[in-house]
N, C-alpha and C positions, 0 to 999 in steps of 0.2 A: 704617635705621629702628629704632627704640628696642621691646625687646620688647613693653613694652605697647600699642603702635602694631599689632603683629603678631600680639597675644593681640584687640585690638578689632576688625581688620580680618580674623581668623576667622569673626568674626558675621554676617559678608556673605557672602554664597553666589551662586552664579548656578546655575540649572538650564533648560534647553532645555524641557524636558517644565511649568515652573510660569510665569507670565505671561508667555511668551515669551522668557524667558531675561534679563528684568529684573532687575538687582542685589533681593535678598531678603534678611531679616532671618532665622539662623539654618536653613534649608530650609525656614522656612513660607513659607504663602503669606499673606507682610506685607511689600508692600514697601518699600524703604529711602525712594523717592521719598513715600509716604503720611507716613512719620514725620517727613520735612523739610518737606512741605506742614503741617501740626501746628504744628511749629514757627515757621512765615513764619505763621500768623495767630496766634502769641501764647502760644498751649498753653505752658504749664508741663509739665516732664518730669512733676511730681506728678501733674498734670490727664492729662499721654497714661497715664501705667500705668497711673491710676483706670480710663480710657476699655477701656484695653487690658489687660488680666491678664496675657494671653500674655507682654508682653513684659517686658522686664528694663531694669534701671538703665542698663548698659553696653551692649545694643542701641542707645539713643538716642543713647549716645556715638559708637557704632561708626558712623551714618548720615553724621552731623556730623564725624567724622574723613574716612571717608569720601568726603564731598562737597568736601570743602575739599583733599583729595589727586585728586578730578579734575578741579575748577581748576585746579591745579596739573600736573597730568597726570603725577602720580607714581600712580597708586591700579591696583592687584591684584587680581584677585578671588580665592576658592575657586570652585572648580565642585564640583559637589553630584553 
């Protein structure tokens, strides 16, 4: 895995104690699955950080790297 793969795939967190221990963006409580639903209906990264402040450029990279490494059944998480 290519550092920046491993620097985007930081941004995911999993914690027990925050939606059940649902893959999470950064330790908030935003998760990865809200920013890929966003995306399946259309949302522009520009339209989700307008919607969202909290989040960052590279959060919405990290979901979408993410989702497509567990199809693939290669994907990691941190635990938080």
């Amino acid at each position: 895995m290519e550092s920046e793969q491993k620097f985007l795939l930081e941004r995911i967190t999993v914690n027990p104690s925050i939606f059940g221990g649902k893959p999470i963006i950064r330790g908030m409580r935003f998760r990865v699955i809200d920013v890929l639903e966003m995306v399946a209906i259309g949302m522009t990264k520009e339209q989700i950080l307008e919607e969202h402040p909290i989040l960052q450029d590279d959060d919405i990279i990290a979901c979408l790297l993410y989702a497509s490494m567990i199809i693939n059944n290669t994907a990691a998480v941190n635990a938080a």
